[in-house]
C-alpha positions as a LaTeX table, in Angstrom:
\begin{tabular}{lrrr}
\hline
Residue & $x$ (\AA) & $y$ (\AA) & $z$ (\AA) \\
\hline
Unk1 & 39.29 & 17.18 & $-31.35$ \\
Unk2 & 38.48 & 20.56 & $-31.33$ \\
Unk3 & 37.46 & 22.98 & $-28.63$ \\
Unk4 & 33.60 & 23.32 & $-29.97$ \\
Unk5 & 33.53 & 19.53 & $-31.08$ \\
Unk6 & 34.82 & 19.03 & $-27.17$ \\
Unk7 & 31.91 & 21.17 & $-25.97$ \\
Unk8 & 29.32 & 19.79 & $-27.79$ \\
Unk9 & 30.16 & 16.19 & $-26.75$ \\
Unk10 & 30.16 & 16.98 & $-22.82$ \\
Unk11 & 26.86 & 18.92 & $-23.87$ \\
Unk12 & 25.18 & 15.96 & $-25.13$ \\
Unk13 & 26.71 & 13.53 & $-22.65$ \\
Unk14 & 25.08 & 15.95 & $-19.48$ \\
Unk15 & 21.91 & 16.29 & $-20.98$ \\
Unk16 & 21.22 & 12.93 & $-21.81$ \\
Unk17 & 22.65 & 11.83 & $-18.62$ \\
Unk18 & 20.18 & 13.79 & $-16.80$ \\
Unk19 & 17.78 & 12.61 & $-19.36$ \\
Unk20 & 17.76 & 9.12 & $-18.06$ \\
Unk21 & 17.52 & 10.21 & $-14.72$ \\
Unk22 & 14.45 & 12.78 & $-15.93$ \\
Unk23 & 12.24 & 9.45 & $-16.26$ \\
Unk24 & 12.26 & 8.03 & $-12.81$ \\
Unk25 & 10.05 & 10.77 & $-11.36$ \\
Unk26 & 8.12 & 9.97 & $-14.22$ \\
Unk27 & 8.00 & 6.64 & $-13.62$ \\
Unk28 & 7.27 & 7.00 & $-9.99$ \\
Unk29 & 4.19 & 9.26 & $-10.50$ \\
Unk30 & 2.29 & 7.38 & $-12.61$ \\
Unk31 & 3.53 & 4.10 & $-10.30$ \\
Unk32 & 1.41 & 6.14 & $-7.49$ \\
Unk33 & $-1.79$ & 7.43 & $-9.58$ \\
Unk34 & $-4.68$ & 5.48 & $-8.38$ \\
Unk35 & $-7.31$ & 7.75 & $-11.14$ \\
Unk36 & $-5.74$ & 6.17 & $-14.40$ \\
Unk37 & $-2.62$ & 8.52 & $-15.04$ \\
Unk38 & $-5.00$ & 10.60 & $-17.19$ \\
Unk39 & $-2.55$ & 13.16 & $-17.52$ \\
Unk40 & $-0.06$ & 11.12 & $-19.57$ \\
Unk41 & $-0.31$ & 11.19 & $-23.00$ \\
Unk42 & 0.41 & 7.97 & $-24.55$ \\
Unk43 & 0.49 & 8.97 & $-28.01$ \\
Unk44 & 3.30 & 11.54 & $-27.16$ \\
Unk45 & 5.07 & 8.81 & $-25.15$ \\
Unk46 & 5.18 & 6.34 & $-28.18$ \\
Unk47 & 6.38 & 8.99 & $-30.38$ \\
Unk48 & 9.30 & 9.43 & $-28.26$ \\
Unk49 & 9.89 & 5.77 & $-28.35$ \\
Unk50 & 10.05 & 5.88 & $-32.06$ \\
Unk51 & 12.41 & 8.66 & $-31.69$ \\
Unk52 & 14.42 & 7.00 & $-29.78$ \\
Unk53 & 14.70 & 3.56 & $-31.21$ \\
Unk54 & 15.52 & 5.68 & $-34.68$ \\
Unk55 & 17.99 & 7.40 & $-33.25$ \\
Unk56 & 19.62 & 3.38 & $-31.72$ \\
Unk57 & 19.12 & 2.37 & $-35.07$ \\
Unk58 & 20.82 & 5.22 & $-36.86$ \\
Unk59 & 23.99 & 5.40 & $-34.66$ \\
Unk60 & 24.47 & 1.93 & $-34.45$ \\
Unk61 & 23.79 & 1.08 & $-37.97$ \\
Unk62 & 24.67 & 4.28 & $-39.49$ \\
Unk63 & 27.44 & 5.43 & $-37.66$ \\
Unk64 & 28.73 & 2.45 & $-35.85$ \\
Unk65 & 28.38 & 4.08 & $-32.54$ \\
Unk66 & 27.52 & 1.69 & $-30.09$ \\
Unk67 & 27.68 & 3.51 & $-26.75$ \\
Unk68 & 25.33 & 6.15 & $-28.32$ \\
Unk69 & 23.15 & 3.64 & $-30.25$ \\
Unk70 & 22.79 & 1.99 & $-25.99$ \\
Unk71 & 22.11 & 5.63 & $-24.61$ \\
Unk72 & 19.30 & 5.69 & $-26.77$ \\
Unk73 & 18.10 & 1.84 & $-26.08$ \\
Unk74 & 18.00 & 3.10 & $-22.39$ \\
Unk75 & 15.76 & 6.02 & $-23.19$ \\
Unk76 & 13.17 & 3.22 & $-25.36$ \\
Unk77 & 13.35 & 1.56 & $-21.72$ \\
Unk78 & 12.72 & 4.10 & $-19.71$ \\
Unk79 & 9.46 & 5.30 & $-22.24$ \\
Unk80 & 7.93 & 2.00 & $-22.77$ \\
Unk81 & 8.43 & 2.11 & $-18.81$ \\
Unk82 & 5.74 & 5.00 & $-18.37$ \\
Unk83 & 3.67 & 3.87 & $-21.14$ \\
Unk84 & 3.32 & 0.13 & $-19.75$ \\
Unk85 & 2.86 & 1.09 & $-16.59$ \\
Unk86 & 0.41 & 3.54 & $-17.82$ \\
Unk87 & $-1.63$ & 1.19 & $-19.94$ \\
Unk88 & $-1.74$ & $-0.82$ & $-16.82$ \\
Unk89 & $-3.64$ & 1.94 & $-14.31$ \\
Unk90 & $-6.36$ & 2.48 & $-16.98$ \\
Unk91 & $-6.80$ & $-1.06$ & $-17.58$ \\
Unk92 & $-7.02$ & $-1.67$ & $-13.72$ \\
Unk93 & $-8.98$ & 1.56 & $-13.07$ \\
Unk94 & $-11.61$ & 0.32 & $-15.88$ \\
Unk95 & $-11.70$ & $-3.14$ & $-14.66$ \\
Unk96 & $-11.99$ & $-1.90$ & $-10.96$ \\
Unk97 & $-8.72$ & $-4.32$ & $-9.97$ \\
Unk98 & $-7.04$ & $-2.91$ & $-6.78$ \\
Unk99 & $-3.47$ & $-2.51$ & $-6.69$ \\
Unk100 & $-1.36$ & $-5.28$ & $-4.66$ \\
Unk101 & $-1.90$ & $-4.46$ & $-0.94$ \\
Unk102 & $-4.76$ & $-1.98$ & $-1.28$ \\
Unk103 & $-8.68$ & $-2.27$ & $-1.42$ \\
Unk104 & $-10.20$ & $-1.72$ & $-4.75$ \\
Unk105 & $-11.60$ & 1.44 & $-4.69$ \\
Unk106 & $-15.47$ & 1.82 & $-5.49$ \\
Unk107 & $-16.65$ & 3.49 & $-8.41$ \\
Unk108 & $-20.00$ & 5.74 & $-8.69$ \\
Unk109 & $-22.39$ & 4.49 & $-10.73$ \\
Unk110 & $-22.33$ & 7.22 & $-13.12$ \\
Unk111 & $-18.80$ & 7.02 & $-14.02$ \\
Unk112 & $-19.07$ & 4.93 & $-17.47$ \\
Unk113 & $-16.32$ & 4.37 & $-20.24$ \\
Unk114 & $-16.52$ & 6.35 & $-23.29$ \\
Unk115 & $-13.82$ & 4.99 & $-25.84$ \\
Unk116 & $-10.84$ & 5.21 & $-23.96$ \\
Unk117 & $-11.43$ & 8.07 & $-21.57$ \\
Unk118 & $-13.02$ & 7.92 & $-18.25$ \\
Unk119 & $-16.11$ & 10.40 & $-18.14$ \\
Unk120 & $-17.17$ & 11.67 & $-14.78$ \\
Unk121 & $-20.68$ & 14.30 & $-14.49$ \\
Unk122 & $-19.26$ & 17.46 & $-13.67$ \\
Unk123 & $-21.74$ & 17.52 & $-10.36$ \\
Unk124 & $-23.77$ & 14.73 & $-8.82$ \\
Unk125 & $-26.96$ & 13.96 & $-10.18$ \\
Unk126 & $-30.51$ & 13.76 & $-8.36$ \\
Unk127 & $-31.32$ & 10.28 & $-7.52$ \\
Unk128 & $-34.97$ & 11.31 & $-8.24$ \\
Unk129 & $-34.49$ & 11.58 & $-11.93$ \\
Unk130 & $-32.25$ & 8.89 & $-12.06$ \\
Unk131 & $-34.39$ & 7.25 & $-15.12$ \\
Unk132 & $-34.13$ & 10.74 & $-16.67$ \\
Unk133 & $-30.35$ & 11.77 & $-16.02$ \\
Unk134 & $-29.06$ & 8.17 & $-16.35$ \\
Unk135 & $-31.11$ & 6.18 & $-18.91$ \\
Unk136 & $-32.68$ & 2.77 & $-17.66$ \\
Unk137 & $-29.64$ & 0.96 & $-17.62$ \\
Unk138 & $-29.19$ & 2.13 & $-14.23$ \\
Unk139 & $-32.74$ & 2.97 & $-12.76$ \\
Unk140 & $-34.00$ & $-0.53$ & $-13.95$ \\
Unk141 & $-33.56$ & $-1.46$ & $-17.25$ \\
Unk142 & $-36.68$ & 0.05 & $-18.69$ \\
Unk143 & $-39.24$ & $-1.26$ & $-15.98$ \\
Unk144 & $-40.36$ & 2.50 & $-15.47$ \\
Unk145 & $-41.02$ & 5.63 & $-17.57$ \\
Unk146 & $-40.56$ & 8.02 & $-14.33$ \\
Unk147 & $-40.83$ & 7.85 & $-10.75$ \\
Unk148 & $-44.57$ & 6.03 & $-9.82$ \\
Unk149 & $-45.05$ & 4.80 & $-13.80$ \\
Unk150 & $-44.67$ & 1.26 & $-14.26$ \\
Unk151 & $-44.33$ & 0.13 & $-17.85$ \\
Unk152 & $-46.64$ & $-2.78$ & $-19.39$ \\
\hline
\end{tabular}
């Protein structure tokens, strides 16, 4: 084997070594988020799942390379890893579930589920137009028309 063929194969073999070990703080973060992990992007997560489990595919079927085809098995682990336990804060955080061992947290009224992401008011709003600011859904369902007006 040559010199540069040498170099490139500890090359690869560091950096996806560390790669591996690049997830767990990952992994760990979004184990500890208790607002949703809002800053993961699932999307890009799954893409690097399909980039991975290409890259299995295409060394094991390919190129018959099985300890490279496992490397990248590991990585589809390690992914699906963050995205499952991602999927599983914003499930929890929408359904207000509490983690094992801790007391749900309560959720202000306001906060409401738009599609998939959480929406929060920027600033609280004043209770006394809560008909206006809120709809009737939360002031009572369309029993007033403003503070003092009773519907017929």
């Amino acid at each position: 084997m040559s010199i540069a063929a040498e170099a490139t194969l500890f090359a690869y073999t560091l950096c996806n070594a560390l790669r591996l070990f690049s997830y767990a703080p990952q992994i760990v973060r979004v184990a500890r988020d208790r607002d949703g992990a809002r800053a993961i992007s699932l999307t890009t997560w799954w893409l690097w799942i399909a980039a991975n489990a290409t890259t299995a595919l295409y060394a094991w079927v390919n190129l018959g390379d099985v300890p490279l085809a496992l490397l990248n098995v590991l990585n589809v682990m390690c992914c699906l890893a963050v995205v499952v336990l991602t999927a599983w804060k914003r499930v929890t955080l929408d359904l207000g579930v509490s983690s094992p061992g801790r007391a749900a947290l309560p959720r202000p009224i306001e906060e409401t589920v738009i599609g998939r992401q959480l929406w929060r008011p920027r600033c609280r709003p004043d209770p006394r137009h809560a008909n206006i600011a809120h709809g009737s859904a939360i002031a009572g369902a369309g029993t007033s028309t403003g503070p003092g007006r009773e519907t017929s």
